[in-house]
C-alpha positions in Angstrom: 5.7 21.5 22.8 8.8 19.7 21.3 11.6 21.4 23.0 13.8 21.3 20.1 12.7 22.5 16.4 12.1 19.8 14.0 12.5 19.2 10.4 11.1 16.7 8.8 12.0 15.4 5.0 9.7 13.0 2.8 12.4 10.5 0.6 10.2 8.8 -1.7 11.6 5.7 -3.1 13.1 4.8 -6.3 11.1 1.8 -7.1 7.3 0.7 -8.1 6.3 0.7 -4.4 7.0 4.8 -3.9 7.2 4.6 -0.5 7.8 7.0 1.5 11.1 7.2 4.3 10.6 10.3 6.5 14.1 11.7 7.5 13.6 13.8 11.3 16.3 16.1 12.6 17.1 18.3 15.2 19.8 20.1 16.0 21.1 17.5 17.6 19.3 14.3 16.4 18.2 12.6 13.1 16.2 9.2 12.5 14.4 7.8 10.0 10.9 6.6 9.8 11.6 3.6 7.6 13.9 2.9 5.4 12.5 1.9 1.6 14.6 4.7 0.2 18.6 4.3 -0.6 21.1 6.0 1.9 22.1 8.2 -1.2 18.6 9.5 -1.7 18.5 10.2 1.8 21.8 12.1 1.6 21.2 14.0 -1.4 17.5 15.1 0.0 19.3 16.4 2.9 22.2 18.2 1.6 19.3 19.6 -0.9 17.7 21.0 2.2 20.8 22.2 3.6 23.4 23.9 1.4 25.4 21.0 1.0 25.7 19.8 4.9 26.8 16.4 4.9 23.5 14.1 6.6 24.4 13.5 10.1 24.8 10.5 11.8 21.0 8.5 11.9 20.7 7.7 15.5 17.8 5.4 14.9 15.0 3.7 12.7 11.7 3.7 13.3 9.6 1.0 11.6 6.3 1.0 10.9 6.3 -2.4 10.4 8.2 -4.4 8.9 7.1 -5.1 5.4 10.4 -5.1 2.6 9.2 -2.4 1.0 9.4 -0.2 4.0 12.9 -2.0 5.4 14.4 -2.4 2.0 18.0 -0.5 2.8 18.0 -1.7 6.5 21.5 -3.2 5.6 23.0 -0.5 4.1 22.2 1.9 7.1 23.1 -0.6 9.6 26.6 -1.0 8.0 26.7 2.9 7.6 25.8 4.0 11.7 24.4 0.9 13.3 21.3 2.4 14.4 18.8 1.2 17.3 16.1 -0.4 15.3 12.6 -0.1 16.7 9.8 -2.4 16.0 7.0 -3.8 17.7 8.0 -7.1 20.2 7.3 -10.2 18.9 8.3 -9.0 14.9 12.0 -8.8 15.4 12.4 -12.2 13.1 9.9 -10.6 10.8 12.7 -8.6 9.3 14.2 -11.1 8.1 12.2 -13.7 7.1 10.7 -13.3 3.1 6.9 -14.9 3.9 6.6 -12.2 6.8 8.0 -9.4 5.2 6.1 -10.3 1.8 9.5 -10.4 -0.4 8.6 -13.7 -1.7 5.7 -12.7 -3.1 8.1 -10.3 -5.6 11.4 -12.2 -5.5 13.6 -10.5 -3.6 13.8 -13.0 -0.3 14.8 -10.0 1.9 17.0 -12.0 5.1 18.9 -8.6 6.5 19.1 -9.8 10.2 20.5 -6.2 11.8 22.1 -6.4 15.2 20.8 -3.1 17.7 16.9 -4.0 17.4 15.2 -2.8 20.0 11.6 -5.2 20.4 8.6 -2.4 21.7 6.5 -4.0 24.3 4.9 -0.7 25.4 3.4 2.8 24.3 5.8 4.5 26.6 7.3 7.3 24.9 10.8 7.1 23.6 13.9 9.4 23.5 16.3 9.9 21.4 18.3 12.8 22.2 16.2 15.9 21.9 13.4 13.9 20.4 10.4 12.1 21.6 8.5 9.2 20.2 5.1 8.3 21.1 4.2 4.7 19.8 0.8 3.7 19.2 0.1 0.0 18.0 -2.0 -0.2 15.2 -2.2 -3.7 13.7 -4.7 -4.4 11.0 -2.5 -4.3 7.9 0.4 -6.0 9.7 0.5 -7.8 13.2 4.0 -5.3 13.4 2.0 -2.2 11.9 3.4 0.7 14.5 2.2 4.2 14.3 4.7 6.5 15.9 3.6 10.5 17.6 6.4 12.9 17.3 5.0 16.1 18.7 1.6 17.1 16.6 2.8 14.9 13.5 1.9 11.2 13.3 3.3 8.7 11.2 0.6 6.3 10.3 2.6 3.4 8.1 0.4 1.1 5.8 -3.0 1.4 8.0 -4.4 4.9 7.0 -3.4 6.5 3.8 -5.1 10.4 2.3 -7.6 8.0 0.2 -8.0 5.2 1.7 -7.1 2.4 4.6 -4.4 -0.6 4.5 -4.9 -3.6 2.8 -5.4 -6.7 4.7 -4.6 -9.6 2.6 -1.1 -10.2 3.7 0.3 -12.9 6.3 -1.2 -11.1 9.8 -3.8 -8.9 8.3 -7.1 -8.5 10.4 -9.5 -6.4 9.2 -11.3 -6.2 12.8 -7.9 -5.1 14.1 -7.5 -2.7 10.9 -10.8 -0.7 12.0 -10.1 -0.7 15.7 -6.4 0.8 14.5 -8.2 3.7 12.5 -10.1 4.9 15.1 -7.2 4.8 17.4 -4.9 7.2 15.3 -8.1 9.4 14.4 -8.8 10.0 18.2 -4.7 11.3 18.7 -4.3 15.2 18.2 -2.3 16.0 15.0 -1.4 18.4 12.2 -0.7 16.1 9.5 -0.7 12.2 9.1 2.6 11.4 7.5 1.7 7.8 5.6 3.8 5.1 4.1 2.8 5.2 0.4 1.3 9.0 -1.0 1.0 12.6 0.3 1.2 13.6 3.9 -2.8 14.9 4.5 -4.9 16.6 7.3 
C-alpha cells in the first residue's frame, strides 16, 4: 500500500492533440506525468481541486516518452522549479531534437534542451519523497515509450489507450515491440490505466 494518500488530477491540453498531463500529489510531493498542458492549466486545475491552494512546488516530470505533444511546456516548468526529468536512457537528445520528437512534421521544431534529466537504465523503482515510481519500458509506439506504476494506477503513454493501441508510424515505431509492450502492462495489477490521449479506463 502507498504509504501516503494520493491525488491524482487529469489536465487535458488546450490544443488539437488533447493530451492528457496527470498532476500527482501527496502531502508532501507533486509531479507530473507529462507535460502537454500549460503551467496555468495546471495551476488553475489544482487550485480548482483545492479551495484556492497555490500548486506546490513539481518535484519532478515523468515522461512517457518523449513525443512534443506530451513535452510541449517542458520549458516553462523547467524555468518555473527545475524539476528532475525522467525519461528512458538513450532518449535524453530526443527532447530536443524536432525529427525525434515529431515537431517537424507540424511546424513547431520543439529544441527545449532542460538541464536536471535523469536518463532511466532500469525498472528499479523510484522515489520521490513519499512517492514511488515503478517504470516499465514499453516501446512500440516510441523507442522512449515509458509506462510508469504508482501504487495500483498505471500510466500507459501512447501504447494502450480505452479503444485502441499506439500508432507505429513514427521515427522508432515497431509494431513487434508494440505487442510485446501490451502484454507487458496488461499482466501488471491495476485499477485504472491512466493514458496519454482519452479517458482513464479499467
Amino acid at each position: 500500500a502507498l504509504e501516503a494518500i494520493m491525488e491524482i488530477l487529469r489536465v487535458i491540453s488546450n490544443n488539437a492533440l488533447r493530451q492528457n498531463t496527470y498532476l500527482i500529489t501527496t502531502k508532501n510531493t507533486a509531479i507530473l506525468i507529462d507535460c502537454g498542458a500549460p503551467l496555468s492549466s495546471i495551476a488553475k486545475e489544482y487550485q480548482y481541486h483545492h479551495e484556492g491552494r497555490k500548486l506546490p512546488n513539481i518535484d519532478a516530470i515523468f515522461l512517457t516518452h518523449t513525443h512534443f505533444d506530451h513535452e510541449l511546456y517542458l520549458g516553462e516548468l523547467d524555468r518555473a522549479y527545475k524539476p528532475d526529468i525522467f525519461v528512458r536512457a538513450g532518449c535524453k537528445d530526443y527532447i530536443h531534437d524536432p525529427m525525434y520528437n515529431v515537431s517537424n512534421l507540424y511546424d513547431l521544431n520543439l529544441t527545449f534542451k532542460p538541464t536536471n534529466v535523469v536518463e532511466l537504465t532500469t525498472e528499479l523503482p523510484i522515489k520521490i519523497k513519499d512517492l514511488i515510481i515503478t517504470p516499465i519500458f514499453t516501446p512500440g509506439h516510441s523507442k522512449c515509450s515509458i509506462t510508469y506504476v504508482i501504487g495500483d494506477c498505471v500510466f500507459t503513454g501512447d501504447t494502450l489507450f480505452s479503444g485502441g493501441i499506439g500508432r507505429t508510424d513514427f521515427i522508432g515505431g515497431d509494431d513487434n515491440e508494440l505487442n510485446y509492450s501490451i502484454q507487458k502492462i496488461k499482466s501488471v495489477k491495476h485499477s485504472l490505466y491512466y493514458p496519454g490521449h482519452g479517458i482513464p479506463f479499467k
